[in-house]
N, C-alpha and C positions, 0 to 999 in steps of 0.2 A: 590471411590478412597480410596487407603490403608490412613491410618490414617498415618502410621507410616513410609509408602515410600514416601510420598506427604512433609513431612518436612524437611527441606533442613539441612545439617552437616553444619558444622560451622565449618571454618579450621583457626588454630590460629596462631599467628606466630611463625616462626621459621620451619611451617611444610608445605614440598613440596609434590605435588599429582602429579603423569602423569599415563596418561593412554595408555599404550602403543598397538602394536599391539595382536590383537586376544581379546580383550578387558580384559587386561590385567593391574589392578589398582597398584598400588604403590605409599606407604606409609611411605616417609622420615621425622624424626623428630628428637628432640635431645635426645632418646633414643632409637634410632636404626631406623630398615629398616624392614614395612612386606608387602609380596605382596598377591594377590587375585584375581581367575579368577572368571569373571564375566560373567553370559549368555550373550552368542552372541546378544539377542535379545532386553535386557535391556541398553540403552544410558546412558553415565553418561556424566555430563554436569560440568564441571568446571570455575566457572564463579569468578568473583573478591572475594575470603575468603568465597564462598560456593560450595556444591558440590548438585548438585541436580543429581535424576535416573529418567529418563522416560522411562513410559512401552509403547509399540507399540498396544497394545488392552485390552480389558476387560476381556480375557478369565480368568480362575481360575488359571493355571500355571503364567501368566501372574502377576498375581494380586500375589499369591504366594513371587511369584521372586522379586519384587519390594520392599516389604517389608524387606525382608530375606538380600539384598545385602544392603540396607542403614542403616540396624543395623548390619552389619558387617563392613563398611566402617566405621560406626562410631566408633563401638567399634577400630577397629585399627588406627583412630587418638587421640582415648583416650588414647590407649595404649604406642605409641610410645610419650605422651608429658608426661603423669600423669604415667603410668602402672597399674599393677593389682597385688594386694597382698591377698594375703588367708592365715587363717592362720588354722592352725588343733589341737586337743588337745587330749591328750593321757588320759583316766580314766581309772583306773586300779591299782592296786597293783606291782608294780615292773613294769610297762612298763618304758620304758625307748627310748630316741632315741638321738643322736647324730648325726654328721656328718662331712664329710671328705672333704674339696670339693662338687663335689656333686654325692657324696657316701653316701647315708643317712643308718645308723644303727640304727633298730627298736629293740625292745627286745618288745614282744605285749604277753608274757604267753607261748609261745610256747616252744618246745623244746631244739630249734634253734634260733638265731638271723635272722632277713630277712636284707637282704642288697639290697639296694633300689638305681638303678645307676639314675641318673636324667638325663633329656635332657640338653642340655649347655647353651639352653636360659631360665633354671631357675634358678634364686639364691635361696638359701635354707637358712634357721638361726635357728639352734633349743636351744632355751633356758628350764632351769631349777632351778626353783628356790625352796627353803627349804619352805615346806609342802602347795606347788603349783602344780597343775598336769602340764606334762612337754610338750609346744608349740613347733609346726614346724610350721615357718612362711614359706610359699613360695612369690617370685617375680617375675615376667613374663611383656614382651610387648602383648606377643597374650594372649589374654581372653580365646581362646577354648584351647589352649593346657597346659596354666592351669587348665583348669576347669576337663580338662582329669586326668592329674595327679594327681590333690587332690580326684578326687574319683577313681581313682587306688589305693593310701595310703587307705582310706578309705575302699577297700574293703579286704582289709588284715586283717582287726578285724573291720566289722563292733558295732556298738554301741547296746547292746542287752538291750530290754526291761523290765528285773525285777532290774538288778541291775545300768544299766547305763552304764557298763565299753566299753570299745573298743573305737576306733579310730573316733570323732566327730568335726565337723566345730567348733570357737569360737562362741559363741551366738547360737549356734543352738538346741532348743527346743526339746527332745527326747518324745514320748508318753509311760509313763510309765505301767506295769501292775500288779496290784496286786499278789501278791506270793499264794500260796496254804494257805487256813483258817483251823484252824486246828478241827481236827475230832470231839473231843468231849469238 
């Protein structure tokens, strides 16, 4: 049995589950609404503040399945009570980023500014502070479609290897590599 489909979601309150037709889950809390289609072949079972998924056999899609939809159920009742925040950090000489709404302006080396339109279910907040490298925090209910857009930003200046600079998560570990040794 999956480890991780066999453990039941824990629904807290304030947040409503129905599962509608075509097995169709929904995810009401007091930070919005997400919905999720779930294999036909996967039961989801909604019982007094848990939610359990039962698989119909042992096969390997099966076993798959079971897993994959109770860590996405769960992530979207995490999402819609607590949310998700990411935040990203610019290293670099003159990078710069701003924002309008959510119109985000990067200045990343290039020639040109990138203007960066966001989806409407993210809030954006880019801070700057004097001789700080300069933060874009993101906020989101869905987990994937942040997870998307922080490595879209990201891949606009990835982080290179000798000196660090480009576009990196906060906390995140870059593997460094030594520069050229010199000749003589």
């Amino acid at each position: 049995m999956s480890r991780i489909g066999k453990k039941p979601v824990a629904v807290p309150n304030g947040v409503t589950i129905s599962v509608g037709k075509n097995n169709e889950i929904s995810v009401k809390g007091p930070k919005g609404e997400l919905k999720q289609m779930i294999d036909r072949d996967i039961k989801v079972e909604v019982k007094d503040n848990t939610i359990e998924l039962i698989r119909p056999t042992e096969q390997i899609r099966h076993r798959a399945l079971h897993g994959l939809y109770r860590s996405l159920i769960s992530n979207m009742v995490q999402g819609v009570t607590e949310g998700f925040k990411k935040e990203l950090e610019l290293v670099g000489v003159g990078y710069k980023a701003a924002n309008q709404g959510n119109l985000l302006d990067l200045a990343l080396g290039y020639s040109h500014n990138i203007i960066f339109d966001l989806p409407k279910e993210i809030k954006v907040v880019t801070a700057q502070e004097k001789g700080k490298n300069p933060v874009i925090t993101l906020e989101s209910i869905d987990k994937q479609l942040l997870g998307q857009v922080c490595a879209k930003i990201r891949s606009l200046r990835k982080p290179e290897p000798y000196k660090g600079k480009g576009v990196k998560f906060v906390g995140e570990v870059l593997r460094r590599k030594a520069g050229k040794s010199a000749g003589k």
